[in-house]
N, C-alpha and C positions, 0 to 999 in steps of 0.2 A: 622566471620559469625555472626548470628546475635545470640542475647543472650538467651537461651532456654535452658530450661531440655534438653528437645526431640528435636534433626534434626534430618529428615531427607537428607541426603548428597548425594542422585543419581544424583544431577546437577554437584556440583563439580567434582562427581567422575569422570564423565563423560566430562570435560572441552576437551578439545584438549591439546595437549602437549604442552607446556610453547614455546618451537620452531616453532610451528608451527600457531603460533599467530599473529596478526599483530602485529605491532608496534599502539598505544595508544598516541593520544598527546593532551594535554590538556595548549593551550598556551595562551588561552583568559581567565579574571580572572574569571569571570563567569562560568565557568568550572572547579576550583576551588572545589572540592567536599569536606566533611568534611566524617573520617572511617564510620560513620554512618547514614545511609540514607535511608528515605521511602517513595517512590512516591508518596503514598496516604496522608503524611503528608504536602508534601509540594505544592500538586495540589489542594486538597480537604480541607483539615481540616485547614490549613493555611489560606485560605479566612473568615472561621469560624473566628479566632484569630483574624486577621485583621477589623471585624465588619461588614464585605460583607457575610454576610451568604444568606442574606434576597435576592441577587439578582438572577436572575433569571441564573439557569445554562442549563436545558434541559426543549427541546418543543416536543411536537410528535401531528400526528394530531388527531383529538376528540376535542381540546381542555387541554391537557395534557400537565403540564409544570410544574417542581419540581426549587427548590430554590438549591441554596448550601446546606444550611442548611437540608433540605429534603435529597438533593443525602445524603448526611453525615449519617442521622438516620437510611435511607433504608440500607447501605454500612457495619453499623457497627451493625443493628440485623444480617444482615445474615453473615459478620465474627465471630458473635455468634453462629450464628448455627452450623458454617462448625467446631468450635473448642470447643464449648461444648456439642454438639450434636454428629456433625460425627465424630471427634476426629483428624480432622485435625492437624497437627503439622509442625513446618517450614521447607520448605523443597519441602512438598508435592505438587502433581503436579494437578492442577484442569481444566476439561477441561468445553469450555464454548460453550452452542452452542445457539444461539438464531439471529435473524434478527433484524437492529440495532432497538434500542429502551430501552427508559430510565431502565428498569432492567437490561438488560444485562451489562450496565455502570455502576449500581450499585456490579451485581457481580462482575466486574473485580476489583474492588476501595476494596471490602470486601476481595477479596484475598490478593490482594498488603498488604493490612492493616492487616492480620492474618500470613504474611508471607509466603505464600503458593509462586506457578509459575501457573500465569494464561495460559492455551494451547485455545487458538482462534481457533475455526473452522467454515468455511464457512458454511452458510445453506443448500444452494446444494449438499453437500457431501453426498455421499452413504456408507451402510454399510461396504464395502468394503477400503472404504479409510477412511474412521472414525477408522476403525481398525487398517488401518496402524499406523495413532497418537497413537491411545491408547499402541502401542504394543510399539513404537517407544520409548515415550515418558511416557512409567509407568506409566500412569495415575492412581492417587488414587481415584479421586472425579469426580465429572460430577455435573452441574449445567445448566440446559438444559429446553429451551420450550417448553411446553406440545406438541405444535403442530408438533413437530422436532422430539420429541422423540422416533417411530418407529425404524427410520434408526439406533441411537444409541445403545437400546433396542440389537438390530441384530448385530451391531459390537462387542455390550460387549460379548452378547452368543458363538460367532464365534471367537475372538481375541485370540487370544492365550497367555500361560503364563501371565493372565490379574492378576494385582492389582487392578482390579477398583470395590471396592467395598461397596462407597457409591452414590448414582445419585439421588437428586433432581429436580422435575420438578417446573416450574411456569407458572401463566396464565392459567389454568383449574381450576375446581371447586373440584378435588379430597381432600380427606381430609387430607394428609399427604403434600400436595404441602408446596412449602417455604413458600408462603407467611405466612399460618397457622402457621409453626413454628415461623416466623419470628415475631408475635404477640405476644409472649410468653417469649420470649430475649429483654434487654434493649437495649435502642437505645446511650448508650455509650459502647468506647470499647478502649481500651490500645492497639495503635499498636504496634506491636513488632518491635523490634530495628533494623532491618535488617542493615547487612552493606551495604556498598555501589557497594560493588563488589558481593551479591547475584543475585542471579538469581530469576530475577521474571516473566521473560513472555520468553514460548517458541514460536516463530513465525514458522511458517510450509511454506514453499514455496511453488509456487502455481502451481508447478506442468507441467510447459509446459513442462520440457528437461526431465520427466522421472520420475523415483522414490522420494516422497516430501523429503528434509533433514529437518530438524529442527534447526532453529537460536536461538541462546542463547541470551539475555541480559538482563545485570546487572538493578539495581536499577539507579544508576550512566547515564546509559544509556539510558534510559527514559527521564530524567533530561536534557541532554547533547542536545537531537533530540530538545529541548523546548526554550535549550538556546542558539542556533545557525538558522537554519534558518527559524524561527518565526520574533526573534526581527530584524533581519539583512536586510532578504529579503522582508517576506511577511507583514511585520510591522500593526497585527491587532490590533485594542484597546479594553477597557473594553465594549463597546458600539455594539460592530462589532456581526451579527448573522450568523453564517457559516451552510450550508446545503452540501450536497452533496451525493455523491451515492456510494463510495467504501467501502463496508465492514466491520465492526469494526474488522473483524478477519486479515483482511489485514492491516499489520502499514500501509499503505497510508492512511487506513479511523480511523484507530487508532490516527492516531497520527492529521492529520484533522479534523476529528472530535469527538476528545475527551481529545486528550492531549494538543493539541495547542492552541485551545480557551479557555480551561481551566487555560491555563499556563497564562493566560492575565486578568484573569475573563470577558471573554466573555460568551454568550451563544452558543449553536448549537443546530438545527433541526434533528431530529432524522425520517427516514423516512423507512417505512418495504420495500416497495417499491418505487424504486427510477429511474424507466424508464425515458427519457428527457421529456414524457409529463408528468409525475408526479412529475418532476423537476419543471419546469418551471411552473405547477399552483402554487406551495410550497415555492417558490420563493415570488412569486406578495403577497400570502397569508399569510406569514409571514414574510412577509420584510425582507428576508436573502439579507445582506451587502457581504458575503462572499464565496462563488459558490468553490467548491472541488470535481471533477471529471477528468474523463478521456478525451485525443482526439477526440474519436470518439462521445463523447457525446455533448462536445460544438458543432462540425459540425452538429450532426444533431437538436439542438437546434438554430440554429443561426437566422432560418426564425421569427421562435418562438418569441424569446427574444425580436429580432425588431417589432415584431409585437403589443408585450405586451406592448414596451416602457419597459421592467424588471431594465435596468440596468442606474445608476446615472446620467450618461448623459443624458440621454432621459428620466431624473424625474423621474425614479423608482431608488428602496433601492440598489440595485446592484453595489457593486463598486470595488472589488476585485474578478480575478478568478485564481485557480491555478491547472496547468493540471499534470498528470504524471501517472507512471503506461504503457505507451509505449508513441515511441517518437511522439514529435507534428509538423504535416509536416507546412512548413512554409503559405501553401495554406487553412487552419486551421486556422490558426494566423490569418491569412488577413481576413479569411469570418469570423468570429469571432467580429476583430476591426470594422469590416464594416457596420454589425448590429449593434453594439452595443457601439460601441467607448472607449472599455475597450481593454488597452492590456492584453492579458493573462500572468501570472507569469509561463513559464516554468520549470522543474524541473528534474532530473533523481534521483532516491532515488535503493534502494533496499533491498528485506528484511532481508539481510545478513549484511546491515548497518544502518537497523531500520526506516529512511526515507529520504529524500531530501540531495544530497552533492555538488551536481551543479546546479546552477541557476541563475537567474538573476531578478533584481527588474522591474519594467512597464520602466521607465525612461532609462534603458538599456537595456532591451531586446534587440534583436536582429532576424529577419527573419532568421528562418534554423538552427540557434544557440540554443543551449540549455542551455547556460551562463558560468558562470567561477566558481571556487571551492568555496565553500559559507564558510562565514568565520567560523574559527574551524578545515577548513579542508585542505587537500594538494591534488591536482591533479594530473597527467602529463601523456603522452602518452608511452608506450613503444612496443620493438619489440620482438619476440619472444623469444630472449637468458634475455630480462628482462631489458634490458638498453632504456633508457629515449631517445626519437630518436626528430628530429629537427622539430620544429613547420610546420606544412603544410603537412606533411605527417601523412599517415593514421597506426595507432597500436593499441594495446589493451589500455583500460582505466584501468589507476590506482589508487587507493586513497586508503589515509589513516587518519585519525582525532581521536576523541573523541568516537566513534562507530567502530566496524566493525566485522569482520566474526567470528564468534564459533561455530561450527557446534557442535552439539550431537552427541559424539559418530560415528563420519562418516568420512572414508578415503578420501571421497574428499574434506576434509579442505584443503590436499594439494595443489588442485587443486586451490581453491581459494586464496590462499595466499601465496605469494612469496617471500623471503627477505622484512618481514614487510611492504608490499604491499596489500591492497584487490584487487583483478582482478577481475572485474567484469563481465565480457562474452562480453564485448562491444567493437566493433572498434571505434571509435574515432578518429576522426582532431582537432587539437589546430591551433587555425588561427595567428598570427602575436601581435594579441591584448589579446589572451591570453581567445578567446571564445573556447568554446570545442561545435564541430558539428557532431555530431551525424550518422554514417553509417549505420551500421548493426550489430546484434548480429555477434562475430565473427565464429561462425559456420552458418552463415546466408549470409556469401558475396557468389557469385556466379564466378567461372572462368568459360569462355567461348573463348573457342578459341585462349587463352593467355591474356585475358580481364578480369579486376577483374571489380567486377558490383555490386554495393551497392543495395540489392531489396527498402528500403527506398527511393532513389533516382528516380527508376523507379516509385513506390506507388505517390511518391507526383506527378509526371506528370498526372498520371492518374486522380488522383483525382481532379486537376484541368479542367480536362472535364467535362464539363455542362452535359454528360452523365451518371458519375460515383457517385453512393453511395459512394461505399466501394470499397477496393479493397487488394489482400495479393499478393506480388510475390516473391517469390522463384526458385531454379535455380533446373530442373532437369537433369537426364543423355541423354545424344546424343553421338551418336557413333561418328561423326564425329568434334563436338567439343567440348566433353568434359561433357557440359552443356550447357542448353539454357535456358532462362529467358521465367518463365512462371507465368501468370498472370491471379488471379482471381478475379472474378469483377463480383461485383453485382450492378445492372443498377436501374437510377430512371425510374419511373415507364413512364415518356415519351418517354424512350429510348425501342427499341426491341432488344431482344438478335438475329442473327446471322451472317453472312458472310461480309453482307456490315459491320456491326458495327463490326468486328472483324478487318477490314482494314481499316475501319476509324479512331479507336485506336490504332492504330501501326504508323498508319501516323500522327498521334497525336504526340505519344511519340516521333519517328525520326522527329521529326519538332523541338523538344523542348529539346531533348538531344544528344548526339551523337549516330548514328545511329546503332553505334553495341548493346546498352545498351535496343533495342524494347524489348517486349514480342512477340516471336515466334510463342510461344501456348498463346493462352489464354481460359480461361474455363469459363460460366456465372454462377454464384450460387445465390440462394436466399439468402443466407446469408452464413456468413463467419465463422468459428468454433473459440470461446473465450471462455476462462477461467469465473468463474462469477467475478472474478474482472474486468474483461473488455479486458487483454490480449488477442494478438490474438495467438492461438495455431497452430505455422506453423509446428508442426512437424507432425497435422492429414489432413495437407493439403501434404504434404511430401508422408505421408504414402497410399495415393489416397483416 
């Protein structure tokens, strides 16, 4: 552990049982770790070293854009603060709450660097679920947006058996805010030696299946997400400006946009709101090369984009985009390329494995594919008793690498991890050539009448109708078969919701799949219930 008077040890204590771990494989040299290692040294202050301070690392809009050298000074007054002010010591757990934007990147880099475990939380969150972290996850500290601050305020009061008993706000003009302190502390700082196997960031899951678990990872593993599919797949350079809309509290947008381009000395655009028309102005206006979001949001940017000219083909900065966060129907892909003549980098990541472990580069993609294990890492299908079953048929996904599941203190590690396997909730097909295609969450296939029925399968039809937004289906109960495939769908606005258009899309889908696999029921909604990282939440569509 790392070298200190003072730890605090609640993360180790709390590890998962040595058995019930995965297996760890670090077969590429790059992966390579040395016992002692600190994220912040080798993402941040290492560009210092190297004579790249002066480049640009964060933009935000005003006109707001801090150097290396800047994130560094902002990073290491307030690791002053949190350790000779609030009395932080290694170990402690800090939690962060702000909407992306260059301070929030500077807390996180200040805790890495003071040895603390940064705890990410969504902005949307209410007191209510803020509390579950706090409770979850011991929280010591809080480093938190003036404008956010309410909702935390109320979890702290309400949380029970709380530690948390230092909370910084920023961004207000109160007299105690960080920044005030942060005037008053140098802007060097001695990170502490963390090993490589501490634990520095609790990730929180986001919540679709139930109560959030909390994901462990190391210093190590930070590292690892940076040195595999960055250089392999998405291959950006120092030059590249990455935008995009997920979350810093979600590793999708952590590790997009802030560990990846960092890990290249690229820049990224940091955006509070990041809707697809606030995309795509942000985009044209600061020349992002490199686009990070979800499915649903290139579909409905795709008019946009071609409109703009946004992306390199058509003479705008745009020239890489990378989707994930839910699967990308192949009818996505195509109106995507068709606009814009970028193929998309698909990806499946999860935050029980930090980010990205199958995927595939523009030059192999694949339509309906989601690509092959990205290097670092081991893939393969299996069946229920846990054995590895023959390419073409459909089972659960499993993998294992240089990342993977540590739950906090929580009995369904077991669930996740099998004979040194992570399982990820996913059905999965491995094709012949060694793609893995995507089904359904495996509590998400539907039987119907002795008919197993991928709802994805069904989704991408729909969406291929010049009538369909969006659309979610899931299998509900029927007395007489079981289940029946029902589908909801929210219509472009040339479309009218009812009877004709309910047997127009039925005859749609029976046109275009086998005919037992229609939507029986289908429901119009204005819109469809997601998580704020863009997930769609089928189990409040489940629950009526």
């Amino acid at each position: 552990m790392a070298d200190s008077a003072h730890i605090d040890t609640f993360a180790r204590d709390h590890l998962p049982p040595a058995d019930q771990q995965p297996e760890f494989i670090f077969e590429l040299p790059e992966l390579q770790f040395p016992a002692h290692l600190n994220c912040a040294t080798e993402l941040l202050d290492r560009r210092i070293t190297e004579g790249r301070g002066e480049r640009i690392c964060l933009r935000a809009p005003g006109g707001l854009q801090w150097t290396y050298a800047d994130l560094q000074r902002h990073a290491n007054r307030i690791a002053n603060v949190l350790v000779r002010e609030l009395g932080l010591v290694t170990g402690n757990r800090v939690l962060l709450r702000a909407a992306n934007k260059p301070m929030l990147v500077a807390c996180w880099f200040a805790v890495m660097k003071a040895g603390g475990i940064a705890v990410g939380t969504m902005p949307l969150l209410r007191a209510k679920e803020l509390g579950q972290i706090i409770d979850k996850a011991q929280v010591t500290h809080a480093l938190c947006d003036a404008a956010l601050r309410a909702e935390l305020d109320a979890a702290a009061a309400a949380a029970q058996h709380s530690r948390l008993a230092h909370t910084l706000c920023f961004g207000d003009a109160s007299a105690d805010r960080l920044e005030a302190r942060m005037a008053h502390q140098s802007d060097r700082f001695d990170n502490v030696a963390t090993s490589a196997d501490d634990t520095c960031l609790l990730a929180f899951t986001s919540g679709t299946t139930g109560q959030p678990k909390a994901t462990m990872h190391f210093h190590r593993d930070v590292m690892a997400s940076c040195a595999c599919f960055p250089p392999h797949v998405l291959r950006a350079t120092a030059d590249d400006v990455f935008i995009g809309s997920p979350p810093l509290a979600f590793t999708f947008g952590l590790g997009g946009l802030t560990l990846f381009p960092m890990s290249v000395g690229a820049s990224t655009v940091l955006l509070e709101k990041a809707a697809p028309p606030d995309l795509l102005d942000a985009i044209g206006s600061f020349g992002a090369t490199v686009l990070v979001t979800a499915p649903t949001s290139y579909r409905a940017m795709a008019a946009g984009a071609r409109e703009r000219k946004l992306s390199a083909p058509l003479g705008g900065p745009l020239r890489k985009c990378v989707a994930a966060g839910e699967a990308l129907p192949a009818a996505t892909r195509q109106l995507w390329r068709d606009a814009t003549g970028i193929e998309i980098i698909d990806g499946i990541g999860a935050t029980e494995m930090l980010h990205i472990f199958i995927s595939a580069d523009e030059a192999n993609a694949r339509a309906g594919a989601t690509g092959v294990a990205v290097p670092g890492y081991r893939a393969c299908v299996m069946d229920a008793q846990g054995t590895e079953i023959p390419r073409g048929q459909i089972g659960h996904l499993a993998v294992k690498g240089p990342t993977g599941c540590r739950y906090l203190d929580d009995a369904r590690q077991a669930n996740y991890v099998s004979d040194g396997w992570n399982l990820t909730g996913d059905a999965y097909l491995q094709d012949a050539d060694g793609y893995f295609h995507y089904q359904s969450r495996t509590d998400d296939m539907i039987v119907s009448a002795g008919y197993n029925i991928a709802a994805p399968e069904v989704e991408e039809v729909l969406l291929s109708h010049p009538g369909v937004a969006e659309c979610a289906v899931i299998g509900v109960p029927d007395e007489e078969r079981g289940q029946i495939v029902k589908a909801f769908v929210v219509l472009r606005d040339s479309h009218a919701a009812g009877d004709a258009t309910v047997r127009a899309l039925q005859d749609f889908v029976k046109a275009a799949v086998a005919p037992y696999k229609y939507p029986r029921a289908i429901e119009f909604r204005a819109a469809l219930p997601r998580t704020e990282t863009g997930k769609l939440q089928r189990f409040r569509l489940r629950a009526g």
